[in-house]
N, C-alpha and C positions, 0 to 999 in steps of 0.2 A: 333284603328290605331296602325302600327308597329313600336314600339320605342327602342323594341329589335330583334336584324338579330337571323335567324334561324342558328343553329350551324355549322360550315364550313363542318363539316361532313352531313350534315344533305342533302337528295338527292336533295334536294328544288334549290341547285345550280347548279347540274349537268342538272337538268330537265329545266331552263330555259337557259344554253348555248346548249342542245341540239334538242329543238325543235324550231319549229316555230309558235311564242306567237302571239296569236288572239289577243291581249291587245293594246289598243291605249297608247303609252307611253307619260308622261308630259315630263320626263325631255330630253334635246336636248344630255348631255352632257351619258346620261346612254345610248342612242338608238345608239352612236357612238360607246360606248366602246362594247355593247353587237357585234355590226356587226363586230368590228374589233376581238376581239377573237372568233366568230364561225367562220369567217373567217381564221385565224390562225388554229384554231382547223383542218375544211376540208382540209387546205395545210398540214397537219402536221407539221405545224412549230412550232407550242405548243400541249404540253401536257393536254388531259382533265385535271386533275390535279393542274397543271399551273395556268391554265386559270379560275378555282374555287378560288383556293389562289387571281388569280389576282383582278376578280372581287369581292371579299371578303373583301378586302384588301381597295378597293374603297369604297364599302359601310359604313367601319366601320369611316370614313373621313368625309362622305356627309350625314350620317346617321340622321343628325337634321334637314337639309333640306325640307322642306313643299316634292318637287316636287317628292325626293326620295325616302320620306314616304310614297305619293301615291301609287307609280309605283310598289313598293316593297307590298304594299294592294295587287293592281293589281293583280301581279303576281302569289303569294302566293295562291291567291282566285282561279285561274285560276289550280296552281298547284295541288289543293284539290280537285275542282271536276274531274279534270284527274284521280287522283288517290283512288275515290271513284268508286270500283268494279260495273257495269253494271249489274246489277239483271241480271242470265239466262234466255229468254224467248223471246215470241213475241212480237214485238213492230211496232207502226206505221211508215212511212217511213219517218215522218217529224220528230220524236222523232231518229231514223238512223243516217240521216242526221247531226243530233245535235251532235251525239256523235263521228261520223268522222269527224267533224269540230273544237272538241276541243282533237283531236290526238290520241283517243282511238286506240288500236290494235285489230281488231274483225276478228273471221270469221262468215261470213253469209251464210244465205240460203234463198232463197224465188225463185219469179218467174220473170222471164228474162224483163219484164215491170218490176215490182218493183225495184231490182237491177242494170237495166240501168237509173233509175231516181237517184242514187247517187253520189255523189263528189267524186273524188278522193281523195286516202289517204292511210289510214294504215292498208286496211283487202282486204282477199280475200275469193270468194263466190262459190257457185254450184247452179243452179236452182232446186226445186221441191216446190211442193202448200202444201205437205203435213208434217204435225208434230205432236211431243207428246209434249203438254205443261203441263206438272204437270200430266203427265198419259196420261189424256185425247189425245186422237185423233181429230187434227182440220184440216181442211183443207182450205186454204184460200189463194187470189191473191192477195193481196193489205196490208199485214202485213210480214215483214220479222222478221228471227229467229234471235238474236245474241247472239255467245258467247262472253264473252273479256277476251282476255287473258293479259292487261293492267299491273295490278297489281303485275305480276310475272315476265313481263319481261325486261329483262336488255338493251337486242337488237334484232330486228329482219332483216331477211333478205327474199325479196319474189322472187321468180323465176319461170318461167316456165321451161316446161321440154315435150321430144315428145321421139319416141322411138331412135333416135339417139343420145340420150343423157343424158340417164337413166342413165350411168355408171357413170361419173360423175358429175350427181346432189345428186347422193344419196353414196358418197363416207365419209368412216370413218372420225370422229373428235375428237380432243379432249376436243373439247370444250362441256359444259355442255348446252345440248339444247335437245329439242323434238321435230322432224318434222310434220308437218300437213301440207294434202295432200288431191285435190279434183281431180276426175277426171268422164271428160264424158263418157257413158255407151257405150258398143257395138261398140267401136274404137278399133283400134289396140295401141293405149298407153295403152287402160285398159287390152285387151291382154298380151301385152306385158308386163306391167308391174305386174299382175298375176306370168308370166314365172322369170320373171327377182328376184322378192321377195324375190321364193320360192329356186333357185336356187343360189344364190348371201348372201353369210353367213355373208358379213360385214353389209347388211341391219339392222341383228338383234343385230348390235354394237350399234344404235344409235333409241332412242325411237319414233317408228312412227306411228300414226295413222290420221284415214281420213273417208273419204265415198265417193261414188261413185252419182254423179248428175242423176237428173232425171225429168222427166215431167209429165205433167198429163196424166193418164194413157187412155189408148185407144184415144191419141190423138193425130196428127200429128206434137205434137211442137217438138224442136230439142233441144235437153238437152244441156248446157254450163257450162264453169267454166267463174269465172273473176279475172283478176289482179286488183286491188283496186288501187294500185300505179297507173296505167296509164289507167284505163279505159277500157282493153282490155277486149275483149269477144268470147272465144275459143270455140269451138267443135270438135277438136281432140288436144288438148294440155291438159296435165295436170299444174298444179298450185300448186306451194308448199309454204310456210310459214317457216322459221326454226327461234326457240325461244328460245334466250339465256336465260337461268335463272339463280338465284345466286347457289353457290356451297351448299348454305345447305340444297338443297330440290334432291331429285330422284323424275326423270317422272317414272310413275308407268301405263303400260297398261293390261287392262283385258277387257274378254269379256265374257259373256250368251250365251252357246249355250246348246237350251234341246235337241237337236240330236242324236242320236249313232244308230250305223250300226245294222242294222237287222240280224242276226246271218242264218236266212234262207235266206237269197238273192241271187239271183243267181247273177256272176258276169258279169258288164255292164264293154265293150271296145267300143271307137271309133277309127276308119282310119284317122281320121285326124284333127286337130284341130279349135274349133269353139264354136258360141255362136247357132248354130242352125243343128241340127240333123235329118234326115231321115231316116239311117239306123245307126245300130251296133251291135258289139256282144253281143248275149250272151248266156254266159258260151261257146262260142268260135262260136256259129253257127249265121251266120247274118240273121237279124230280120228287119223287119219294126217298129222301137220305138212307133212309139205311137199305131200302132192296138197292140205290145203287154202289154204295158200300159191301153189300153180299155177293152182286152181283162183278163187280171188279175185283173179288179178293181182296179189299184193302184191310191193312193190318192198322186195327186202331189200338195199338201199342204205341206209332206214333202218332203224335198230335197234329191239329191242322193248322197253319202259320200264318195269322191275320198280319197282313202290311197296314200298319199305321205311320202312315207320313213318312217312309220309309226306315221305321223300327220293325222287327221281326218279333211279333210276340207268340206263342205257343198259347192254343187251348186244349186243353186236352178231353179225350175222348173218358167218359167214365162207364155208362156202358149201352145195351142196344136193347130192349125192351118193349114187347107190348108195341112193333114198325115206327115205336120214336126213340132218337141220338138224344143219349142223355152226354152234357159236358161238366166237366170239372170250373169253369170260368165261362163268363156269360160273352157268349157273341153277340156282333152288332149290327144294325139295320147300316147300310154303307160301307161295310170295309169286307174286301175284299179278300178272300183266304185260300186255301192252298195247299193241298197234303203235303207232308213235310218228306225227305227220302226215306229210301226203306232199304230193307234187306242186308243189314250190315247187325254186328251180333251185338245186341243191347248191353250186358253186362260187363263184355270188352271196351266196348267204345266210353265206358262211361269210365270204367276201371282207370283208362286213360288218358282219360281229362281229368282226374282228379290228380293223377299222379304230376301232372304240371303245375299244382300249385305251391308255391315255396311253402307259404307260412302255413303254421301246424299246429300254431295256438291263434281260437279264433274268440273274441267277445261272443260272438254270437252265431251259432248256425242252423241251418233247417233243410232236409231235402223232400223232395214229393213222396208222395205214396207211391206213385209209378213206379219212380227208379228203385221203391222199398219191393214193390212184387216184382215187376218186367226184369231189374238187375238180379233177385233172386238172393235180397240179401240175406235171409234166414242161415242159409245154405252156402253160399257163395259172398262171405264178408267181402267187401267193397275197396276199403285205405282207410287207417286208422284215426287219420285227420278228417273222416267224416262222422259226424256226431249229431243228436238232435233229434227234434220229433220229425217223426214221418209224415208231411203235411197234405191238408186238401188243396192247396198253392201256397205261393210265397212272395214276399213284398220285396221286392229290392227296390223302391220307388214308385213301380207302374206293381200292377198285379201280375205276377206271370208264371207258368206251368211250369213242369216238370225239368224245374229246375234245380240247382245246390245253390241257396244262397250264403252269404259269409258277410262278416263286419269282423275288420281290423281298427285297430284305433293305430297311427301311426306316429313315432316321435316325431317332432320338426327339429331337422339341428342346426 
C-alpha cells in the first residue's frame, strides 16, 4: 500500500490528469478534483504544470486517508502497466483490445475483419494477412501485428490526409516528433504522395516513415487504412500519426535495399504516368513492355531502378497480365529507369544485409511483400530482428519498394 506519493516530478502525475483512467475511484472528493482540472486543463485555464502542483499539493493533506490510499494503488497500478512497452509482434485480438483499453499508442496491421472488431482509441492501422514475426513469414487472418510506440511518447496527434491536402499535413516543425504514415495501394494519394515526397524538400525536415496497405494477394479484397480515434475505415485516404518525443532522443530512419542498377540496361521511359504499363520506351524506340520483358528473359523478381536526381528508387514489378506490367509503385512521365542486377540468390543476399544491422530493437519496422515471397520467408526464416507487416511498399521519407524499413529513436549524450 502507498504511504509515500511518487515524486511531483515524477510523470505518474501528468499521466493521470491527462488520460482517461479505466479505474473505479473510492474517493468522492478525488473524482471532483480530478474532472475539475482536466477540465481546466482542455479550456486552458491552467497550466499542465498547475494543475500537478495542485493535485500534489492535495495529496500530500489526504495522503493517510484509507480511501486516498486506495485510489492512488489504483492509479499507480494502472500507470505501470501503461508504461510497460508491448513486446513487438503478433497478438490475438482480445489481447488488442486489452491494450487500447488501457491507452496504449500502437500502430497495427492485420486484416479488415480483424481490425474492425477493435475499440476506439489511440492507434492507427493498414490491412494485409501477411508478416515477419521474429524472421519467420506467417500469414494469418484472425491475429493482428502491433507496434507501440507508448513508452516514447509525450503526445500524439492522428489525421487523415488525401491528395488536396498533402501540403499541409506534412508541413515543417519545430517540434521534436517522427511522422508515421499508412496509405492504400494503387490510389491516387499513393500516387500522389510518391510525386509530392520526392519533390517537396521540407518532407526530409521532419522524420517519416510508414508502408503502404495491402491485401491478400490474388484476391478481390480492397486494401484500407484506419483512424483508431474514430473508427474510420478509408480506401483512398491516407492516415498519419505524428509522435512527440522528449528532446533527448533523434528519430533515426534506414532502410535495406540489395538493388543497384545494372550497368548493361538499356533505358526504360514511359508517356505518362501510372501503376500499369502497355507500352514504353526503350532506349527511345516504343516497345510493347512485357513481350519485350518475355522476350529477354528478364526476371521481374527484380525491380526496375528510376534515377531521380541522382537517388536510386526501386519500383517493383507486381505482375504481367492480359500484354500489360502491372507495378507495385507508380512510374513517371520523365525519369528514366533501368533494370536493376540479376542472377545472384535473393534470400542470400538479403539474409545478408540484414545481418549487418547492429540494433535489434526497432520503434518501428516493415518489409515488402517481395522479400516476404522472392526471400521465401514462410520456409526460409530470414533474421530475427526482422519483424512487421509484409507491405505493398514502404515510407522511409520518399515512397520506395522492396525494401526493410526501420526507426530507431537514438539517445543524445
Amino acid at each position: 500500500m502507498y504511504t509515500q506519493l511518487p515524486p511531483k516530478n515524477d510523470p505518474f502525475w501528468e499521466f493521470i490528469l491527462t488520460n482517461d483512467l479505466k479505474v473505479n475511484l473510492s474517493s468522492f472528493t478525488l473524482k471532483i478534483k480530478l474532472t475539475t482540472l482536466k477540465n481546466q486543463i482542455q479550456r486552458k485555464t491552467i497550466s499542465l504544470d498547475k494543475a500537478v502542483e495542485n493535485l500534489y499539493q492535495m495529496y500530500t493533506r489526504y495522503i493517510l486517508i484509507p480511501s486516498f490510499i486506495e485510489d492512488l494503488k489504483k492509479m499507480h497500478k494502472l500507470y505501470l502497466s501503461m508504461n510497460t512497452a508491448v513486446s513487438t509482434g503478433l497478438y490475438d485480438i482480445n489481447q488488442v483490445k486489452d491494450f487500447i483499453e488501457k491507452g496504449k499508442i500502437l500502430a497495427l496491421a492485420g486484416t479488415e475483419q480483424a481490425l474492425s472488431s477493435l475499440p476506439q482509441g489511440k492507434w492507427i492501422a493498414g490491412t494485409i494477412p501477411y508478416f515477419f514475426d521474429k524472421g519467420k513469414g506467417v500469414e494469418t487472418d484472425d491475429k493482428i501485428f502491433v507496434h507501440d510506440f507508448t513508452e516514447y511518447a509525450q503526445k500524439i496527434s492522428i489525421k487523415i490526409f488525401n491528395t488536396d491536402t498533402l501540403q499541409e499535413t506534412f508541413i515543417p516543425t519545430d517540434k521534436n516528433i517522427y511522422r508515421f504514415v499508412i496509405i492504400p495501394p494503387f490510389t491516387d494519394i499513393h500516387k500522389e504522395y510518391s510525386v509530392f515526397a520526392f519533390m517537396n524538400k521540407d518532407v526530409m525536415l521532419t522524420p517519416t516513415i510508414g508502408w503502404i496497405a495491402g491485401k491478400k494477394l490474388n484476391s478481390d479484397e480492397i486494401p484500407m487504412v484506419f483512424n483508431g480515434l474514430t473508427g474510420e475505415k478509408l480506401t483512398d485516404q491516407g492516415v498519419l500519426m505524428e509522435v512527440e518525443i522528449d528532446e533527448q532522443y533523434n528519430s533515426e530512419i534506414n532502410i535495406v535495399n540489395i538493388f543497384e542498377i545494372d550497368p548493361n540496361s538499356p533505358t526504360i521511359e514511359f508517356e505518362n504516368d501510372g501503376f500499369c504499363a502497355e507500352y514504353c520506351l526503350i532506349d527511345g524506340k516504343k516497345v510493347k513492355l512485357a513481350e519485350f520483358i518475355e522476350k529477354n528473359n528478364i526476371d521481374i523478381r527484380y525491380p526496375l531502378i528510376g534515377d531521380f536526381s541522382g537517388a536510386n528508387i526501386n519500383i517493383s514489378f507486381q505482375e504481367i497480365k492480359d500484354s500489360k506490367v502491372y507495378f507495385y509503385a507508380p512510374f513517371f512521365k520523365g525519369i528514366k529507369y533501368r533494370f536493376s542486377k540479376r542472377g545472384f540468390s535473393y534470400p542470400q543476399k538479403f539474409k545478408f544485409a540484414i545481418k549487418q544491422i547492429d540494433n535489434t530493437s526497432f520503434v518501428f519496422s516493415a518489409n515488402c511483400i517481395l522479400n516476404y515471397i522472392y526471400g521465401e520467408a514462410e520456409i526460409n526464416p530470414i533474421d530475427e530482428k526482422v519483424t512487421g507487416p509484409a507491405t505493398f511498399g514502404e515510407i522511409a521519407y520518399l515512397l520506395v519498394n522492396q525494401t526493410f524499413v526501420y526507426l530507431n529513436l537514438i539517445k543524445i549524450k
